[in-house]
N, C-alpha and C positions, 0 to 999 in steps of 0.2 A: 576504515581499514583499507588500504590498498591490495588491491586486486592479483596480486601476483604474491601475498603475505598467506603464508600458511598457518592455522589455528592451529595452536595445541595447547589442551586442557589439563591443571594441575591442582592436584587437593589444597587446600591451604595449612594442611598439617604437612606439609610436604618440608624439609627445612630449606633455611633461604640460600645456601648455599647454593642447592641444585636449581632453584628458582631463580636466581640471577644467574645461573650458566645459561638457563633459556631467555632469560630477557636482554640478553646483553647480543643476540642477536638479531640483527634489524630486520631480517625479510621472515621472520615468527611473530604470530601475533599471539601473545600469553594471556590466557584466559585464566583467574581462579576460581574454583568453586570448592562450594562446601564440602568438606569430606562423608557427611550423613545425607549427601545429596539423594531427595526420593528419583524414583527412574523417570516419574512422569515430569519432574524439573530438568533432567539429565538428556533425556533423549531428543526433546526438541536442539540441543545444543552441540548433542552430536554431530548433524545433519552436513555439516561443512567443517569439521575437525578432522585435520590431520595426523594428531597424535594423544594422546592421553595415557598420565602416571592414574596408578589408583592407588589406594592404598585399602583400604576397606571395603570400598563400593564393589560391586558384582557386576562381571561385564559376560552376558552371554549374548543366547543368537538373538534376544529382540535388541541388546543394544549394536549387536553387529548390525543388523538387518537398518540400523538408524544411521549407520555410519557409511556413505557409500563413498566417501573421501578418506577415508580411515587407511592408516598408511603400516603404523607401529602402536601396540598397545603394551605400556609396560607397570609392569610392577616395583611397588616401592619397597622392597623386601622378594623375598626367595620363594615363599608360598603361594600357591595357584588355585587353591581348590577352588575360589570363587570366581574363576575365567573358567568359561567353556571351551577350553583349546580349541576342538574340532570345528565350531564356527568360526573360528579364526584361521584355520589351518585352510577351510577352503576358499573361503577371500585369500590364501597367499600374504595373510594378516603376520608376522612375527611377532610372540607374545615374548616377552623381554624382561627379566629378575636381575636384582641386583647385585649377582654371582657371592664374594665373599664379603658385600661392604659389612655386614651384621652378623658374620659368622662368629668371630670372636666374644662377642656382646653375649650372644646365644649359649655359647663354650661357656664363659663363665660363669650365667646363671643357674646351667645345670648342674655343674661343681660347685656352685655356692648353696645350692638348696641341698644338695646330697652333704655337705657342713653341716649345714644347718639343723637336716634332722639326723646326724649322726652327733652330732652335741647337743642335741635336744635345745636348741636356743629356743625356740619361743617359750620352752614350759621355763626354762634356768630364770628368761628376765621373767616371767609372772612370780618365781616364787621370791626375785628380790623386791618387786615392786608391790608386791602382794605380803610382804613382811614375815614371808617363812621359808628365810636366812636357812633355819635348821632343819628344813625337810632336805636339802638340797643331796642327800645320800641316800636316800630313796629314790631313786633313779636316775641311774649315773648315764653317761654319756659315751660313746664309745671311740676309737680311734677308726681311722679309714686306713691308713695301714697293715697291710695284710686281709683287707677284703678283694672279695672278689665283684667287679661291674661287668654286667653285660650292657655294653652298646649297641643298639638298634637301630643300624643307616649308618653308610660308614663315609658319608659327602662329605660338605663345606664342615659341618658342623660336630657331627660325627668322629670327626678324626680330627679334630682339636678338641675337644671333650675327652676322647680318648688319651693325648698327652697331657691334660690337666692329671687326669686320675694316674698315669703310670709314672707325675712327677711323685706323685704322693704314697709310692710305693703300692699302688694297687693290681691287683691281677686284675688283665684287663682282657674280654672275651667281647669278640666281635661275631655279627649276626647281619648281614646283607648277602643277600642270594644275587645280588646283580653288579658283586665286586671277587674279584676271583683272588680266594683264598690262599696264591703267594703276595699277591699285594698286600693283605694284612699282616699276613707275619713278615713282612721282609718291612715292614713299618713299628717290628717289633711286638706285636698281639696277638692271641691265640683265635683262627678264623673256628668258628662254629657253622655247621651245617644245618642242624636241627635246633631247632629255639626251643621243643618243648623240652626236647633231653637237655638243652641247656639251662633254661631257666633256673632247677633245683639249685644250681649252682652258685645263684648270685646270690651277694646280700646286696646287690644295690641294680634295678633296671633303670637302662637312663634312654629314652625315645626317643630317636633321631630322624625317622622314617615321613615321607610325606605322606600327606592326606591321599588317600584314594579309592576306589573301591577295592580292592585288596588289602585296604589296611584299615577299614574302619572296623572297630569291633576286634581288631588284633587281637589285644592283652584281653579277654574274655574270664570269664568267673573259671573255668578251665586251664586256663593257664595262670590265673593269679594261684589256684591251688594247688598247682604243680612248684611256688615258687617254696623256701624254707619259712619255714615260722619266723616272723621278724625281719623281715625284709624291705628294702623298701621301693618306691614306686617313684620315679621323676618322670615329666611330662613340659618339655619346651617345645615339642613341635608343633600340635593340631589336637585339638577337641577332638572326641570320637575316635579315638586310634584304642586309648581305651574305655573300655563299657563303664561308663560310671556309677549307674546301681552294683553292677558288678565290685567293682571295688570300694564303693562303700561299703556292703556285704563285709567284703575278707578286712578292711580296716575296723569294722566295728565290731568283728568278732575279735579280733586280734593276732590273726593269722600273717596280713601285712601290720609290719609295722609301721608305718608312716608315709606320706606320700606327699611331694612336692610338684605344686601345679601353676605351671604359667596359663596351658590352656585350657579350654571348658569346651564341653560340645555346645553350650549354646551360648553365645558372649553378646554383652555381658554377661558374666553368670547371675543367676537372679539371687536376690535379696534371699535368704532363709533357706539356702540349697541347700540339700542334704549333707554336700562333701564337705562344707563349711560350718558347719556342727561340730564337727570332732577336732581336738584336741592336736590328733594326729596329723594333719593336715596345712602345712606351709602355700601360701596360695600370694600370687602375683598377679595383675588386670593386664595378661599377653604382652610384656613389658619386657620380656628378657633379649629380642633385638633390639631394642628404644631404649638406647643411650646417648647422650651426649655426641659420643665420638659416631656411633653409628647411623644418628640420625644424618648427620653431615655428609657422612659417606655413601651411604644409601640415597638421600639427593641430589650426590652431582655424580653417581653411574646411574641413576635414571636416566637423566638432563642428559648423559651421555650417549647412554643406549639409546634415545629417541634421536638425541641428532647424526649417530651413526645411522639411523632409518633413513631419516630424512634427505641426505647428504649420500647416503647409495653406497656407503660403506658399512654396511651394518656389523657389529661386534658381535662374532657367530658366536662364541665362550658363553655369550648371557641369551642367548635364541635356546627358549624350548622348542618350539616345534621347528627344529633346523631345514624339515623337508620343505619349505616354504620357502628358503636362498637358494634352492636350485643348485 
């Protein structure tokens, strides 16, 4: 490698798209590695890396503390909980997301799973494929027309979610404390102040909210009993937002009706998980930004974002920790 060539590290689930916007520069020297990389393969490799995507892997302060040429650290996707921002933040490190490449991807699948368990699709194909044709009016299916959704995070994702549901004629109630409540309704939605007076209200919650400590444990056995009998539960953002004993609880009693899950608090989800027992339960492997078109997009505003670092132009739109460009 030549001497004046800067390293930067990229997962190899990374798509090739954004991985030939990095290789097609001559003075970057592109490293791939394993995206299950352990820390003790990971850190000696730090040591002289100028930039790294992650997608999975966890970067806090022992991989900062490995990194003393660490320039830009970004993310292949819009979620953070697994970067320690504040180690980064005091290297003057910019930790870096792929703003909207996977918002739409995200939109959909939360609108597809709220289909889903409002037409009961997984039990309809058991009973054609299961050869009882004539149960099928023993539990009918309902329309999404004239329900009511509350949305939880009203960002990237949030507020494309939100125009899916209000194409489909639904009342649409929104609930982020950190977006001021003429911006929601002058985007045509009813803003909410309170989530637990709100809640009663939905037949449909849909979480849009990041991980954090303020939000893990959100949706709590407390507030799923605050929701109506029959209601249901969607989940594309983060594991642990909601209490999962918890809502298996109100799912197996029958108080929620059904609940659609991209994410788990602990992923993979394990084999024989409780939530995966019931009937109720539409379940995805964290797939609802991992699309085709998403993947592609999300690897080249990576590839971006890091050569904005690199190059001293950095793209402030996709900097979490903005205090860090001064």
């Amino acid at each position: 490698m030549a001497s004046n060539k800067r390293k930067v590290m990229l997962p190899h689930t990374m798509g090739q798209q954004g991985i030939d916007v990095i290789k097609a520069r001559a003075d970057i020297e592109t490293v791939i590695y394993p995206a299950g990389i352990s820390q003790a393969d990971l850190l000696p490799q730090l040591a002289d890396c100028a930039g790294i995507a992650l997608s999975g892997t966890p970067y806090r302060q022992k991989e900062m503390d490995a990194s003393p040429a660490m320039q830009v650290v970004a993310r292949i996707g819009v979620g953070y909980d697994a970067v320690e921002v504040p180690a980064l933040t005091a290297r003057g490190v910019p930790l870096m997301v792929a703003g909207t490449a996977n918002s739409t991807s995200v939109a959909e699948q939360a609108f597809h799973l709220m289909i889903a368990l409002a037409k009961k699709n997984r039990g309809m194909d058991g009973l054609v494929r299961g050869g009882k044709w004539t149960d099928r009016h023993g539990h009918l299916p309902m329309e999404l027309s004239g329900k009511t959704v509350l949305i939880l995070g009203f960002g990237r994702i949030g507020t494309r979610s939100a125009r899916r549901c209000a194409a489909f004629d639904m009342q649409v109630l929104v609930f982020d404390p950190f977006v001021d409540a003429k911006t929601i309704a002058d985007a045509g939605y009813e803003p909410v102040s309170d989530l637990d007076a709100a809640l009663p209200q939905a037949d449909f919650l849909s979480i849009h909210c990041p991980k954090n400590p303020d939000t893990v444990g959100l949706i709590n056995a407390a507030r799923l009993a605050r929701m109506k009998k029959g209601a249901f539960v969607v989940n594309t953002a983060r594991g642990g937002i909601v209490d999962e004993p918890a809502l298996y609880a109100a799912l197996a009693s029958g108080h929620i009706g059904g609940a659609g899950l991209d994410v788990f608090a602990e992923e993979p989800a394990p084999v024989g998980h409780d939530l995966l027992k019931l009937d109720s339960v539409i379940a995805s492997p964290h797939m609802a930004g991992v699309t085709t078109e998403a993947v592609a997009a999300m690897a080249v505003a990576t590839a971006k974002n890091i050569l904005s670092v690199l190059d001293g132009q950095p793209n402030r739109e996709n900097v979490i920790n903005k205090e860090v460009l001064g």
